[in-house]
C-alpha positions as CSV (number, residue, x, y, z in Angstrom):
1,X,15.4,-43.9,-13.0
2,X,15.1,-44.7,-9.6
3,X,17.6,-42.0,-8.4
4,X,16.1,-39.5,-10.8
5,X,12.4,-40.1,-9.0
6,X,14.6,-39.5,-5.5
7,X,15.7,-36.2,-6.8
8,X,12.6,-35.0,-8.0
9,X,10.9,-36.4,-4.8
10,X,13.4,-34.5,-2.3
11,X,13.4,-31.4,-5.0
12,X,9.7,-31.2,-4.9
13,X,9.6,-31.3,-0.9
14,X,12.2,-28.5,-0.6
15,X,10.2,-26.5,-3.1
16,X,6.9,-27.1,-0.8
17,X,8.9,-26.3,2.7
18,X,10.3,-23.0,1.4
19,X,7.0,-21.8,-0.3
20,X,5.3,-22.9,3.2
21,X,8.3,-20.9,5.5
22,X,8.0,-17.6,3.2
23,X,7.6,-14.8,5.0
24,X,4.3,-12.9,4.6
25,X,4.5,-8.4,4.7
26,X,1.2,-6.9,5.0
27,X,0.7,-2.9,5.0
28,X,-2.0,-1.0,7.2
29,X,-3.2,2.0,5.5
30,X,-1.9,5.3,6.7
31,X,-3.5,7.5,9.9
32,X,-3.0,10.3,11.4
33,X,-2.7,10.3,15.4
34,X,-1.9,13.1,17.6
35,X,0.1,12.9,20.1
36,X,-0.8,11.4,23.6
37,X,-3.3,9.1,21.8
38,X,-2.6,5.5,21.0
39,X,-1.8,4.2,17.9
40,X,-1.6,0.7,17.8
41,X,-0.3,-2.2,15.4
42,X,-3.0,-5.5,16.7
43,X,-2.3,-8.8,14.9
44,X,-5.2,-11.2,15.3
45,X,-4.7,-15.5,15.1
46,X,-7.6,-17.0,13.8
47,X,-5.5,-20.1,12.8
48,X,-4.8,-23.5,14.8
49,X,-1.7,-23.2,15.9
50,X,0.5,-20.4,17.6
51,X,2.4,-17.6,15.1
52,X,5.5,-15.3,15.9
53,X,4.0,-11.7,14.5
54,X,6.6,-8.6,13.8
55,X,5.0,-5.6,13.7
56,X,6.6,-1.7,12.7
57,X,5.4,1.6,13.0
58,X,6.1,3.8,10.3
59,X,5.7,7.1,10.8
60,X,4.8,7.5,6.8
61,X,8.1,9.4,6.5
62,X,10.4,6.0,6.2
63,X,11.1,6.3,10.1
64,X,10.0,3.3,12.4
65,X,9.1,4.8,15.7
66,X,7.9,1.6,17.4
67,X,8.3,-2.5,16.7
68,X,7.5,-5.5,18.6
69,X,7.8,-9.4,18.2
70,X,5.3,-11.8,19.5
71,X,4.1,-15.5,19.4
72,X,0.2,-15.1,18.9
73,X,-1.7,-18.1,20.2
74,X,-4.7,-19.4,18.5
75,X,-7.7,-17.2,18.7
76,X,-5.5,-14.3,20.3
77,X,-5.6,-10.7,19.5
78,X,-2.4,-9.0,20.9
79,X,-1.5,-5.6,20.4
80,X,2.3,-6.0,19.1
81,X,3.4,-2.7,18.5
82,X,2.7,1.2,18.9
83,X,2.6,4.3,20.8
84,X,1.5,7.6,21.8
85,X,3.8,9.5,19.2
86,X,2.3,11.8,16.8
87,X,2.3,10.8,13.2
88,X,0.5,12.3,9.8
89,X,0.7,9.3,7.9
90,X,1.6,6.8,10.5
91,X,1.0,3.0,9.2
92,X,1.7,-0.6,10.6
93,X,4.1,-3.8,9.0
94,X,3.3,-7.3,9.9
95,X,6.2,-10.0,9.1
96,X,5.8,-13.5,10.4
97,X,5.3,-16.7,8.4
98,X,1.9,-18.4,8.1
99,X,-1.2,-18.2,6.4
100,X,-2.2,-14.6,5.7
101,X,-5.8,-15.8,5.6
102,X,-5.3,-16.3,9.4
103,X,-3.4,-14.2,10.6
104,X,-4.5,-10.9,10.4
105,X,-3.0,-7.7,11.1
106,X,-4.8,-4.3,11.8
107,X,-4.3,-0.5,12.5
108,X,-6.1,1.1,15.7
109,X,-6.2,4.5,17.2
110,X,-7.5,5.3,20.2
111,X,-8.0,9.1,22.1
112,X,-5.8,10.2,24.4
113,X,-5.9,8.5,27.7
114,X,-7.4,5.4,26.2
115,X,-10.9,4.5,25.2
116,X,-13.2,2.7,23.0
117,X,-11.4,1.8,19.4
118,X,-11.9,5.3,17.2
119,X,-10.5,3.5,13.8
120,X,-9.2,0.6,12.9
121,X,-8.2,-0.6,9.1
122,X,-6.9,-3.9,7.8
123,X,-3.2,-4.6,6.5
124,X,-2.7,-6.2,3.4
125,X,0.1,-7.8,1.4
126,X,1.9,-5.9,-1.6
127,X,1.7,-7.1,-5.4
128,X,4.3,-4.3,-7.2
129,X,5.9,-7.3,-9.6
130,X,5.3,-6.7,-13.3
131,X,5.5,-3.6,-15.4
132,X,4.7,0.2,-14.3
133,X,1.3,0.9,-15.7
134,X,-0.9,3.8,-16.3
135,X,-3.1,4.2,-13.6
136,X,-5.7,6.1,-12.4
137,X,-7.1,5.7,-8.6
138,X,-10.5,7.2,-7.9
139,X,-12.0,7.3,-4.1
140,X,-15.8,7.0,-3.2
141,X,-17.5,10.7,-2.6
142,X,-17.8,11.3,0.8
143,X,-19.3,15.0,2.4
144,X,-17.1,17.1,4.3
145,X,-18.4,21.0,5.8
146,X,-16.7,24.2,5.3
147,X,-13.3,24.5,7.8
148,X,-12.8,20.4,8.0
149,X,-9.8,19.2,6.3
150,X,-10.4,16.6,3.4
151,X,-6.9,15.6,1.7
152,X,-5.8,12.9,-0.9
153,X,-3.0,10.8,0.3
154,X,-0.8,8.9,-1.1
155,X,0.6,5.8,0.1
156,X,4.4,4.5,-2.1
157,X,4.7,0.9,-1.1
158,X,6.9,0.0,-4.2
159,X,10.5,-0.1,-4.1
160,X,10.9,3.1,-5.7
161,X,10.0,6.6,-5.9
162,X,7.1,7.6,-8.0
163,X,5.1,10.8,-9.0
164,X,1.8,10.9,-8.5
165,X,-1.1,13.2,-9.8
166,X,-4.1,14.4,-7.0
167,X,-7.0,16.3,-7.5
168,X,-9.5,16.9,-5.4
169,X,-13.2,17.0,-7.2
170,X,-16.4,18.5,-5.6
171,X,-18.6,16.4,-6.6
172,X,-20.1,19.0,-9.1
173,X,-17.5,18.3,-12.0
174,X,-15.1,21.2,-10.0
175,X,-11.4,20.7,-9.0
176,X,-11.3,22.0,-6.0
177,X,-7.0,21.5,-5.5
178,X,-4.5,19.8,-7.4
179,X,-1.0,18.6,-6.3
180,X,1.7,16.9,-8.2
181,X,4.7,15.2,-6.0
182,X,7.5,12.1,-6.3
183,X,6.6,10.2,-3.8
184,X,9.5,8.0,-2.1
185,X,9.5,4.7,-1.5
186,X,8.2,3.4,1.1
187,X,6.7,6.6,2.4
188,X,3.0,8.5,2.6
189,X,2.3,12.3,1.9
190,X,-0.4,14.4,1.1
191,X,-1.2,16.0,-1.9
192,X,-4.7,17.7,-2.7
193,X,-6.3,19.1,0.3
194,X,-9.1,21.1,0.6
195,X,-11.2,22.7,3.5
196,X,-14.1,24.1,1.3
197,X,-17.3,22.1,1.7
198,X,-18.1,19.9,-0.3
199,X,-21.4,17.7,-0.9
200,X,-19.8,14.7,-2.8
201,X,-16.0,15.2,-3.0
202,X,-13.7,12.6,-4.1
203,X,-9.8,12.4,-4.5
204,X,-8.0,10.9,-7.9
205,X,-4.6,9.6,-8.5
206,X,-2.9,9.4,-11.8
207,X,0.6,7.8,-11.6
208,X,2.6,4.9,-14.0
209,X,3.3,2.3,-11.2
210,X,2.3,-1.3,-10.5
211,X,-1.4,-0.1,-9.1
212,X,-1.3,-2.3,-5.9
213,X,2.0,-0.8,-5.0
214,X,0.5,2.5,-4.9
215,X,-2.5,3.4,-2.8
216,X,-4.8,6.2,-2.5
217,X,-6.9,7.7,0.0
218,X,-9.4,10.4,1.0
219,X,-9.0,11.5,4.4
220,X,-10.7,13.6,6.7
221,X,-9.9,15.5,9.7
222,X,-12.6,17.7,12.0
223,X,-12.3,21.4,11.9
224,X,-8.8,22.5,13.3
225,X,-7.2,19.2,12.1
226,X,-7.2,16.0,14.5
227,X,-6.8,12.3,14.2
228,X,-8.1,10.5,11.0
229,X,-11.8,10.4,11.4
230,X,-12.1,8.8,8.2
231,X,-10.2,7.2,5.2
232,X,-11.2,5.2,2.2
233,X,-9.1,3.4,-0.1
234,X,-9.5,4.7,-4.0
235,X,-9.7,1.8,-6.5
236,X,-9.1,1.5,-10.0
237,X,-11.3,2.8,-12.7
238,X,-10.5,0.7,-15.3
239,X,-8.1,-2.0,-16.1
240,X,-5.2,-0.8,-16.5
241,X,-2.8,-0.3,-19.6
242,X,0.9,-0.5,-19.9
243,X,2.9,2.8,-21.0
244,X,3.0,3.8,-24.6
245,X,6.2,1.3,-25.5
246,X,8.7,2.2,-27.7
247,X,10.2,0.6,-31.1
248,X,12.2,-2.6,-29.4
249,X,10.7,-2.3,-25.9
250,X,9.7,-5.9,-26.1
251,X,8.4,-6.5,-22.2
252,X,6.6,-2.9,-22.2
253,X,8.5,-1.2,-19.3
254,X,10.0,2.1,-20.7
255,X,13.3,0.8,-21.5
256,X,15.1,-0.8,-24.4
257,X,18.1,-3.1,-23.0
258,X,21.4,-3.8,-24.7
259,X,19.1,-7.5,-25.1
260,X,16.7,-6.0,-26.8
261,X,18.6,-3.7,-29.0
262,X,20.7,-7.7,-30.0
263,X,16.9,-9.2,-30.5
264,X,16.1,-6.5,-32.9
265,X,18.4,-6.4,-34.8
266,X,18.9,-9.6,-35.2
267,X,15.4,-10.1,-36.5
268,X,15.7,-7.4,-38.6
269,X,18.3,-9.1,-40.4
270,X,16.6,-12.1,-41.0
271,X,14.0,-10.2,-42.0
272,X,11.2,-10.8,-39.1
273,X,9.2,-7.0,-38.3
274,X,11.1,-6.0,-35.1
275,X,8.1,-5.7,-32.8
């Protein structure tokens, strides 16, 4: 008994020390920077002892055109990666092992030369386990004048590539553009885009996916095209639903597996409704 309460003892601490060592990956939405201005990847430490931060530039095209490692004392905001390339869907990954409550990583983008902070957007972790559902992202209306560019885009965090459905809406009950695209993983594009005026426009996104493992965003750009001047996140409409499933799909993912095909059968011989 005694050795029995030393295993579960030493099994439990194991457990705790690998759960508490476990990397955490955030993701930065995706900007748009032109080049000569700074793009930067800042990872802040509001915890009470010093963290080692890895940070990556994407470029939103699965290339990683800057990275960086450093230890971030308490209370410390250090710029840890970034540069003055120009990217369209350029976004920020933070690795390092701590409490993601604490340490914090952002997106900023300065102009050209270097100034006051133009944008700067939060990182957060990735949920894509569990089944692809039927999704549908919508973004907040936002007003954008004739000759600007206002764009949905699409942002594939999961591990795989995944088609996604855009429109852009006026406001009015209009679609003003619509775009369909696969999406690779790992990477940003855009899909709808629009440079019509529009009072109350807003971008949605219809895709079967794990919906935190795809994001979508209205963006905006001045007249002519420029940096980002502003992006917001589209959320879910409703709670999601899983994929029609088919006869023997018994975990709701698309697919029936040799296991399943067994289960069925079996159950059909003795007589039990095969799900």
């Amino acid at each position: 008994m005694s050795t029995h309460r030393h295993v579960l003892v030493a099994l439990t601490f194991a457990l705790t020390m690998a759960s508490a060592t476990r990397a955490v990956i955030t993701f930065t939405p995706p900007i748009r920077s032109s080049q000569g201005d700074n793009f930067g990847c800042v990872a802040q430490n509001l915890g009470a002892s010093a963290v080692t931060v890895t940070a990556e530039m994407d470029n939103g095209l699965g290339s990683v055109k800057d990275s960086g490692t450093l230890s971030i004392a308490p209370g410390e905001a250090l710029r840890v990666a970034g540069n003055q390339t120009a990217v369209f869907g350029g976004f920020c990954r933070f690795t390092f092992d701590g409490d993601p409550a604490a340490v914090r990583g952002v997106v900023t983008l300065e102009d050209a030369g270097g100034s006051d902070t133009r944008l700067v957007y939060p990182a957060r972790p990735v949920n894509d386990t569990g089944p692809a559902l039927d999704t549908l992202l919508v973004t907040p209306p936002i007003r954008s004048s004739q000759g600007n560019n206002l764009g949905c885009v699409v942002q594939n965090l999961s591990s795989t590539a995944v088609q996604v459905i855009s429109e852009i809406n006026n406001g009015l009950g209009t679609i003003k553009d619509s775009q369909t695209l696969t999406v690779p993983a790992g990477q940003v594009r855009q899909l709808a885009f629009t440079q019509s005026a529009v009072f109350g426009g807003y971008c949605t996104f219809h895709f079967q996916a794990h919906p935190d493992a795809v994001r979508g965003f209205a963006t905006r750009e001045d007249a002519g095209g420029s940096n980002t001047r502003l992006l917001i996140e589209a959320t879910q409409t409703a709670t999601p639903v899983t994929a029609p499933s088919c006869c023997g799909d018994c975990d709701g993912n698309g697919f029936v597996t040799i296991d399943e095909l067994i289960g069925s059968v079996n159950r059909a011989l003795t007589s039990c409704p095969v799900p």
